[in-house]
N, C-alpha and C positions, 0 to 999 in steps of 0.2 A: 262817178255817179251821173244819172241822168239830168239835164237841167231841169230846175223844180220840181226835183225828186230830193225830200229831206230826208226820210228813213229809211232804214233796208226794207222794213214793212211796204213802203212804198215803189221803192226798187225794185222789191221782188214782184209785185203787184204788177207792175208795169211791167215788166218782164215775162211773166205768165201770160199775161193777155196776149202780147205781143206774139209770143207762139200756140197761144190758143188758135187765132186769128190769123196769121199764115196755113195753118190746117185748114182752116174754116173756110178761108179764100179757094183754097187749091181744089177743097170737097164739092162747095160749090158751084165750082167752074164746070166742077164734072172732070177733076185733073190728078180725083186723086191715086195713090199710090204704095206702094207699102209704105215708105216713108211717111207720105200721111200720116198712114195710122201712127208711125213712130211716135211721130209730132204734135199726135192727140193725148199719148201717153205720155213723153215729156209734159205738156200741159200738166196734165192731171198729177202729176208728181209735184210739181212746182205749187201747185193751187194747193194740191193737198201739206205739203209746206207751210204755206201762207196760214193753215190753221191753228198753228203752230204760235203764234203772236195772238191767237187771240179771234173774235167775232171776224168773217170776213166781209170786205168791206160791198157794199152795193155790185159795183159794178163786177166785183167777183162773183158773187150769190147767184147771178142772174146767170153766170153762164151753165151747161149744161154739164162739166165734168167737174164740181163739186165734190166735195165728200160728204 
């Protein structure tokens, strides 16, 4: 597990973003690539996961590949 990371709800949480956010870097560098998109799609798998547990938390809502 991640350090203060309690749940897998959290895990996975952190996890998602984390490659939402390498996309989002690389997009807006102006770097991106097919992989990009790959990485956009992981995201969006993962997040949509996360719905899975239940309301999604703040800082997941806000991003833009929600379900």
């Amino acid at each position: 597990m991640v350090a203060g990371v309690t749940t897998p709800k959290e895990y996975l949480t952190e996890f998602a973003m984390r490659v939402f956010n390498s996309a989002d870097e690389e997009d807006l560098a102006g770097q991106a690539t097919k992989n990009t998109a790959i990485t956009y799609s992981d995201a969006s798998v993962y997040i949509d996961i996360l719905s899975q547990f239940g309301e999604l938390d703040e800082d997941v809502s806000d991003c833009p590949l929600q379900p």
